[in-house]
N, C-alpha and C positions, 0 to 999 in steps of 0.2 A: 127588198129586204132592208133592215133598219138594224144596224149595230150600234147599242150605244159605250163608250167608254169615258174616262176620266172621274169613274167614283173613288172613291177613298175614305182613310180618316184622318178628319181636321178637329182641332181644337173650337171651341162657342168663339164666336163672336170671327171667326175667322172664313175665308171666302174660298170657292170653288166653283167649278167648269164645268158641266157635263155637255156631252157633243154624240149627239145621233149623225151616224152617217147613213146615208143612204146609196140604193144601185141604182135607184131613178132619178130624174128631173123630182125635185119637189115642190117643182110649181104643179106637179101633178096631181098634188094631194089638196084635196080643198080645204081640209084643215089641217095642222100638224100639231100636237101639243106633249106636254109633258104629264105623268100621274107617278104617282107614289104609292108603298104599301108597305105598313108593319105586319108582321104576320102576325094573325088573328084579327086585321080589318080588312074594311074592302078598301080598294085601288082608290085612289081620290085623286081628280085631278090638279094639279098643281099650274100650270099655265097652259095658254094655247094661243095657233097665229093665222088666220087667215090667209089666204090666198092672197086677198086684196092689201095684207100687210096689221090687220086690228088683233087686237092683242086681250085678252083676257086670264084675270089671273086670280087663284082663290085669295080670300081676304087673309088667311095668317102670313101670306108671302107677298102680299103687295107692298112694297117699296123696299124689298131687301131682292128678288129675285128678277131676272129681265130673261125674258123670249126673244131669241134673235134666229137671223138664217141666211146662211151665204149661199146662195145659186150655184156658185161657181164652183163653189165646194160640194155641194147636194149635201148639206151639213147645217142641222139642227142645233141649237144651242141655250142652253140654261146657263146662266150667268147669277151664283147665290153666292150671298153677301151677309154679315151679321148673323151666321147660323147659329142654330140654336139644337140644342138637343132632342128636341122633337122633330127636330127635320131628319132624322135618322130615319133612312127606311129605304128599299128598291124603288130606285129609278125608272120607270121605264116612259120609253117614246113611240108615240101612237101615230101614225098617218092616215087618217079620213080621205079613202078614195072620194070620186063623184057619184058612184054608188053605191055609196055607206056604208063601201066595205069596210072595217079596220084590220090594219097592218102593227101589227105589236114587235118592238124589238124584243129581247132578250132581257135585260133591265141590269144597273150597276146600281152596286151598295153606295149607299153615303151612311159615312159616319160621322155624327158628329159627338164629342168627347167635352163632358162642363166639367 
Protein backbone atom coordinates (compact mmCIF):
# COMPACT_ATOMS: atom_id res chain seq x y z
CA UNK A 1 0.00 0.00 0.00
CA UNK A 2 1.35 3.56 -0.97
CA UNK A 3 -0.06 6.72 1.06
CA UNK A 4 0.90 9.79 -0.18
CA UNK A 5 0.72 13.13 1.73
CA UNK A 6 2.16 16.67 2.21
CA UNK A 7 -0.05 18.46 -0.84
CA UNK A 8 -1.23 21.78 -0.34
CA UNK A 9 -1.45 25.30 -1.61
CA UNK A 10 1.65 27.26 -2.19
CA UNK A 11 2.08 30.44 -3.79
CA UNK A 12 4.45 30.49 -7.88
CA UNK A 13 7.66 30.44 -7.37
CA UNK A 14 7.44 28.79 -3.89
CA UNK A 15 8.60 25.03 -2.82
CA UNK A 16 7.08 21.81 -1.51
CA UNK A 17 7.32 18.13 -0.36
CA UNK A 18 5.30 15.47 -1.25
CA UNK A 19 6.17 11.88 0.54
CA UNK A 20 4.71 8.36 -0.35
CA UNK A 21 4.97 6.08 2.26
CA UNK A 22 4.82 2.74 1.85
CA UNK A 23 3.99 -1.00 4.09
CA UNK A 24 6.91 -2.67 2.03
CA UNK A 25 10.50 -2.50 1.65
CA UNK A 26 10.83 -0.39 -1.49
CA UNK A 27 13.69 -1.78 -2.65
CA UNK A 28 10.83 -4.13 -3.56
CA UNK A 29 9.55 -2.15 -6.24
CA UNK A 30 11.67 -2.01 -9.48
CA UNK A 31 10.57 1.15 -10.25
CA UNK A 32 9.02 3.91 -8.05
CA UNK A 33 7.98 7.24 -9.61
CA UNK A 34 5.75 10.16 -9.34
CA UNK A 35 2.60 11.15 -12.13
CA UNK A 36 0.29 13.99 -12.10
CA UNK A 37 -3.33 14.70 -13.46
CA UNK A 38 -5.59 17.83 -14.21
CA UNK A 39 -8.89 16.63 -14.56
CA UNK A 40 -9.80 16.32 -18.24
CA UNK A 41 -6.03 14.93 -19.04
CA UNK A 42 -4.34 11.87 -18.76
CA UNK A 43 -1.98 10.89 -15.68
CA UNK A 44 1.67 12.06 -16.90
CA UNK A 45 4.49 11.06 -15.38
CA UNK A 46 6.40 13.43 -13.59
CA UNK A 47 9.54 11.66 -12.15
CA UNK A 48 10.87 8.20 -11.37
CA UNK A 49 13.85 6.15 -9.63
CA UNK A 50 15.09 2.96 -10.09
CA UNK A 51 16.00 0.36 -8.09
CA UNK A 52 19.63 0.62 -8.94
CA UNK A 53 19.05 4.46 -7.82
CA UNK A 54 18.76 6.44 -11.94
CA UNK A 55 16.41 8.88 -11.97
CA UNK A 56 14.33 10.25 -14.79
CA UNK A 57 12.14 13.08 -15.08
CA UNK A 58 9.62 14.87 -17.60
CA UNK A 59 11.39 17.86 -19.36
CA UNK A 60 8.79 20.71 -17.75
CA UNK A 61 10.12 19.69 -14.23
CA UNK A 62 13.81 18.98 -14.68
CA UNK A 63 15.90 21.24 -12.60
CA UNK A 64 13.04 22.52 -10.27
CA UNK A 65 11.76 19.01 -9.06
CA UNK A 66 14.17 15.89 -7.38
CA UNK A 67 13.26 12.18 -6.83
CA UNK A 68 14.50 10.92 -3.57
CA UNK A 69 13.90 7.64 -1.06
CA UNK A 70 14.83 6.74 2.36
CA UNK A 71 14.91 2.87 2.87
CA UNK A 72 14.71 3.31 6.24
CA UNK A 73 11.75 5.16 6.15
CA UNK A 74 9.99 2.87 3.05
CA UNK A 75 9.30 6.78 2.03
CA UNK A 76 9.16 8.06 -1.46
CA UNK A 77 9.88 11.61 -2.08
CA UNK A 78 9.30 14.64 -4.57
CA UNK A 79 11.11 17.45 -3.63
CA UNK A 80 9.38 20.92 -6.02
CA UNK A 81 11.07 23.87 -6.24
CA UNK A 82 10.20 27.23 -8.41
CA UNK A 83 6.30 26.11 -8.83
CA UNK A 84 4.47 27.20 -11.16
CA UNK A 85 0.87 27.29 -11.82
CA UNK A 86 0.72 24.52 -14.12
CA UNK A 87 2.05 22.30 -11.73
CA UNK A 88 -1.31 22.36 -10.13
CA UNK A 89 -2.90 18.89 -10.20
CA UNK A 90 -3.21 15.21 -8.26
CA UNK A 91 -0.18 13.70 -7.08
CA UNK A 92 -0.08 10.39 -7.27
CA UNK A 93 2.84 7.70 -6.44
CA UNK A 94 3.15 4.46 -8.54
CA UNK A 95 5.43 1.42 -7.42
CA UNK A 96 6.40 -1.05 -10.39
CA UNK A 97 6.46 -4.57 -8.93
CA UNK A 98 9.08 -7.04 -10.73
CA UNK A 99 5.99 -8.21 -12.33
CA UNK A 100 4.74 -5.18 -13.90
CA UNK A 101 2.35 -5.11 -11.58
CA UNK A 102 1.49 -1.26 -10.69
CA UNK A 103 0.68 -0.30 -7.16
CA UNK A 104 -1.17 3.33 -7.25
CA UNK A 105 -1.44 5.46 -4.03
CA UNK A 106 -4.37 7.54 -3.44
CA UNK A 107 -2.85 10.92 -4.98
CA UNK A 108 -2.62 14.52 -2.99
CA UNK A 109 -3.64 17.98 -4.39
CA UNK A 110 -0.95 20.44 -5.20
CA UNK A 111 -1.89 23.82 -5.56
CA UNK A 112 -0.10 26.17 -6.95
CA UNK A 113 -1.49 29.98 -6.71
CA UNK A 114 0.35 33.04 -9.38
Amino acid sequence: QLVESGGGLVQAGESLRVSCAATTDILGFRVMGWYRQVPGNQRELVAAIAVNGSTKYADSVKGRFTISRDRSKRTLYLEMSSLRSEDTAVYYCVGRGWGDQDYWGQGTQVTVSS
